[in-house]
N, C-alpha and C positions, 0 to 999 in steps of 0.2 A: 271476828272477820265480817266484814260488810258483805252480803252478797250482791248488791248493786254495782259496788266498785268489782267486784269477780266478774260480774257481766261484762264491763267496763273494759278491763282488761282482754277478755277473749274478743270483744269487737272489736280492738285494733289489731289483732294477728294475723294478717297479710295471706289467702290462701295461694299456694305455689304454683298452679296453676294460672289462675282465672285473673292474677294482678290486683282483686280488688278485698278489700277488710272480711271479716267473718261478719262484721256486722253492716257494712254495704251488702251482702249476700242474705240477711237474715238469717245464719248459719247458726247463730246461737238459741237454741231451741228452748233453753231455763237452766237456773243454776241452783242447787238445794244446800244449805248452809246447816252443820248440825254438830256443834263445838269446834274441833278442832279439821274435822270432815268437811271436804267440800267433793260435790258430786253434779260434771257438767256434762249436760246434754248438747250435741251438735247436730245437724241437720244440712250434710252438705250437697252439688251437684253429684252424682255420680257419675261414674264408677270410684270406687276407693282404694282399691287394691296396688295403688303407687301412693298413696299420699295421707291416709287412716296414721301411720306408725307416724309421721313426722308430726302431723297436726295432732295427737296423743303427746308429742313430745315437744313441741311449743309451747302447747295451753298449758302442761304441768308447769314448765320453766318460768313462765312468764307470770304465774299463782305465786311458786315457791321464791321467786324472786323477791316478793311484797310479801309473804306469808309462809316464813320457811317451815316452820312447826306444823302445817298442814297437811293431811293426809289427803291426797287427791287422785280423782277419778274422773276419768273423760270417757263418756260412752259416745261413737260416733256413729249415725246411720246414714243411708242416702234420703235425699228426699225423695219425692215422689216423681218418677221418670216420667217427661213430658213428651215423651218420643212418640209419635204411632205405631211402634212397632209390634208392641204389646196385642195389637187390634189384628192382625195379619198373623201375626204368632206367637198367640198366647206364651208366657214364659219366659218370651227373649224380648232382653232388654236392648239391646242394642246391634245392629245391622250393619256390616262395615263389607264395601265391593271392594274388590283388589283388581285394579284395571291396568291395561297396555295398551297404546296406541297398532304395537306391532310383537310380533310375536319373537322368541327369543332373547328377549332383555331378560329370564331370569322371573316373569311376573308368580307363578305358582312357585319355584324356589322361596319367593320372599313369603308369599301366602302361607306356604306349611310353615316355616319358624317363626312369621308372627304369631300363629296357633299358639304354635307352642312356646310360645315365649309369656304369652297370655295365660297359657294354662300352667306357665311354672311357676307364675307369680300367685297362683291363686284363685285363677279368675272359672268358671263356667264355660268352657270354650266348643264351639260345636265351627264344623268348618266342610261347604258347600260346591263340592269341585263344578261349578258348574260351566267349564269348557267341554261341551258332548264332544266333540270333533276328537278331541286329545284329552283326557282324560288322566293323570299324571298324581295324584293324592294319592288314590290304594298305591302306586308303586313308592311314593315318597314315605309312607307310613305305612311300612311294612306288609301290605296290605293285599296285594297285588294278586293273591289266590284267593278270596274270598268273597263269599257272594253277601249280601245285604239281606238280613232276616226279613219277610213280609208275613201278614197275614189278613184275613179279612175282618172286617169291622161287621157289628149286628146290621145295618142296612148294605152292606156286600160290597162297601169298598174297601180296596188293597191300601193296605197301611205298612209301612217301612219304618225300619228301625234304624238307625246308625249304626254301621260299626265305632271301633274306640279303643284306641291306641295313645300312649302317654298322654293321656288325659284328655284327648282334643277327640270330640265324636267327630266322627267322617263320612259324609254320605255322597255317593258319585254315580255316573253313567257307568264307569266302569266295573263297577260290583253285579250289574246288572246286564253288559256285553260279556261274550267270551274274553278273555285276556286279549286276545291277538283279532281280535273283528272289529272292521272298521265300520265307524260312524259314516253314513251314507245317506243323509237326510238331506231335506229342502226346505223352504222357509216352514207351513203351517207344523211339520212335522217336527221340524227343529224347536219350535215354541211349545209342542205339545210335551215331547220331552222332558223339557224344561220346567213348564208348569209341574208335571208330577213329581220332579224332584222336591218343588216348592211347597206345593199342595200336600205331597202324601208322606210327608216323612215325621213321624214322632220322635221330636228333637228332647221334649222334658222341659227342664229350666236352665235358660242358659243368660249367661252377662253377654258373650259376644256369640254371633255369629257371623263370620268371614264367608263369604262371596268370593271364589278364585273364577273369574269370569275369565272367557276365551280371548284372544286379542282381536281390537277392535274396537267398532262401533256400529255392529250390526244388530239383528233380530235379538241375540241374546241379552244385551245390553240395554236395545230398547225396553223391551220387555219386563227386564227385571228394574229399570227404573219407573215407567208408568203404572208396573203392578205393587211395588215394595216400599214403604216409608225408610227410606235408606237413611242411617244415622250418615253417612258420607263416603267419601272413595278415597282410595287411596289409588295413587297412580305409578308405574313404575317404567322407569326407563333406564337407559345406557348413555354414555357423554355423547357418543358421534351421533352429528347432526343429523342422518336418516330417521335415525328413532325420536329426536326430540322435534322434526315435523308432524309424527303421527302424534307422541304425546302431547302436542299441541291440541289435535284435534280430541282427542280424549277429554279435555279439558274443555274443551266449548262442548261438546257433548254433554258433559253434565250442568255445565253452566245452562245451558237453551233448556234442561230437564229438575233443574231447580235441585238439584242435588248436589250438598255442599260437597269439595273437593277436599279434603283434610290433611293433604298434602302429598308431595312427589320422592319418591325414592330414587335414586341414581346408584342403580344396581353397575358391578364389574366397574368400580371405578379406579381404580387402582391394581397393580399388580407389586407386592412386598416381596422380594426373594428371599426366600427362609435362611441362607447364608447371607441373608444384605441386609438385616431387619432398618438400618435407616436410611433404605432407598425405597423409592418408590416411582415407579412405570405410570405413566398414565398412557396406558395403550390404545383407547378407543375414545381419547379426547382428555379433556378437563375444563370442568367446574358445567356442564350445559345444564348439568339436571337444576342445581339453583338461580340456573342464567334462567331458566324457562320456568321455575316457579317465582323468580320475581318479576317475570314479563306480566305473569299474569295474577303477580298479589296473592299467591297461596304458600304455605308455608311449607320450607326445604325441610323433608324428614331424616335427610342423614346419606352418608353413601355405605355400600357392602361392598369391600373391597374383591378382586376374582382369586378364590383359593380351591384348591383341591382337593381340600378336605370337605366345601360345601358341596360339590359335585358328590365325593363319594358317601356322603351321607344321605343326598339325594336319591342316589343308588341304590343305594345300602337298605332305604326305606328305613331311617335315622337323622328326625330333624337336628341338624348341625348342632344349633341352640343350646340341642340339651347334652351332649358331649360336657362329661365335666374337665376332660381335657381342653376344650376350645379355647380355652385362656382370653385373651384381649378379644380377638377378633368375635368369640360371638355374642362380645358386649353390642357390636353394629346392630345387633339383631335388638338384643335387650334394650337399646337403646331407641333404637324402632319404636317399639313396642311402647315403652313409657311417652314417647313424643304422641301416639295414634291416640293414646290413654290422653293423652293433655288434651287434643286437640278436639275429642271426643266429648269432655267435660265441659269446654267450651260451647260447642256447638250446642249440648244440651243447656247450658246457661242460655244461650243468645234466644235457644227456640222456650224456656222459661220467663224469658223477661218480654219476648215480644206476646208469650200467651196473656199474662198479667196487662201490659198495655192497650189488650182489645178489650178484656174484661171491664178496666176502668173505661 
């Protein structure tokens, strides 16, 4: 077995992601050749937790295909995450806000099951209710009696714990108001709030951390983009054109704040009658949410049809997601999730190859 042509081979295998070779990526880290053994190292963008099993199951194929007698091994790791996120907070790799132009499209619905849809695949998931006004995670994840462990550090500041509920830690306003007492704040206080959810909470090590932002484009929003190395937003809206004027401005909001948009959800797009499985309603429009992500060149992440089941799991404090009843429908979610994870990998490529370009 030559191990130059093994190299050979694994730099033309296409990653699923990024469109471009393992070996346009430098992805192929060495290959160790030792009779009939062959043992390859990979070195890819991360996150891996959607695409580690297929590219494990490409490079074998594509070996055994020229060298069936081979006993092969692919070790993959990520490279080294070029994110600033790391600087802001130690441990998490990656920083994703979940935004609305306007309130009621569903934006915190979508935020807990992409948690958890991150955290069913594998991933490190920590997730940041940070709407003070409405606060809505402890009730989505089961949460909604319990307060947020604190205590104080040796120089005497107050340090926060997460709670943590199917795998996705949770930290909110709400753990720390009564259940039923309203947020009553004004701008400096609003901000201050905010910062100490940012500041003081001991997260640990995390792949993602989700951002469930209030709707809008106010103080919380600003804030958390001029203070946070955001890996990018995710945005969510509804077909009727009310809500696709404000998700417009959502989107020049982070445009004018240099934070990449990773793309728009079109929540409540459809209605399936469960005696009509091949009908479908479009009761609050169709298609605006892709109409308004190609207006403005960012990519459509998928629609979540309106069922009742996501409601009462909302309720219920039981992300839909993880129902191993949800059958098809809460593929929407998983399939969310793998597109953010794409879009993600991207983003960290594009901010890798422009870091490499200033170096030279």
């Amino acid at each position: 077995m030559n191990q130059e042509h093994i190299a050979s081979l694994l730099s033309s295998i296409q990653d699923p992601d990024l469109g471009s070779s393992l070996g346009q990526l430098g992805a192929v880290h060495s290959v160790e050749v030792s009779g009939n053994k062959v043992r390859a190292f990979l070195e890819v963008v991360p996150p891996l937790h959607w695409i580690a099993k297929r590219l494990d199951h490409d490079c074998k194929a594509i070996i055994l295909a020229n060298y069936p007698d081979a006993e092969v091994e692919i070790l993959v790791r990520e490279s080294q995450n070029s994110s600033d996120a790391g600087r802001v907070f130690p441990g998490i790799k990656h920083l994703i806000a979940v935004s609305s132009g306007k309130g009621g499209v569903g934006k915190s619905t979508v935020a807990a099951n992409l948690a958890a849809a991150l955290a069913q695949r594998g991933a490190r998931v920590g997730l940041l209710d940070a709407d003070i006004y409405g606060p809505s995670q402890p009730t989505m994840y089961g949460m909604a009696d319990q307060q947020m462990r604190a205590e104080k550090s040796p120089d005497g500041k107050v340090i926060g714990y997460p709670n943590e509920a199917y795998g996705v830690k949770v930290a909110s306003i709400g753990f720390v108001m009564q259940r039923d007492q309203a947020a009553i704040l004004r701008g400096p206080m609003l901000a201050g709030y905010f910062n100490m959810l940012v500041e003081q909470i001991m997260w640990g090590d995390l792949d993602f951390l989700i951002f469930d932002l209030p709707p809008g484009t106010g103080d919380i929003q600003l804030t958390l983009t001029q203070r946070i190395p955001l890996t990018g937003a995710v945005v969510v809206t509804t077909p009727q054109e009310i809500a696709l004027a404000d998700v417009r401005r959502s989107i020049q909001m982070f445009s004018k704040v240099n934070v990449k948009v990773l793309g728009v959800v079109e929540n409540m797009s459809h209605f399936i009658p469960p005696d009509m499985p091949d009908r479908k309603y479009y009761i609050f429009g169709q298609g605006g949410g892709q109409s308004v992500a190609q207006e403005y060149n960012v990519p459509f992440l998928g629609e979540v049809p309106i069922d009742v089941r996501i409601r009462e799991g909302a309720d219920s404090g039981f992300p839909f997601v993880l129902d191993p009843e949800s059958g098809s429908l809460a593929d929407a979610f998983r399939d969310l999730a793998q597109r953010v994870v794409q879009q993600v990998r991207k983003a960290q490529a594009d901010a890798s190859s422009q870091s490499v370009a200033i170096e030279l």
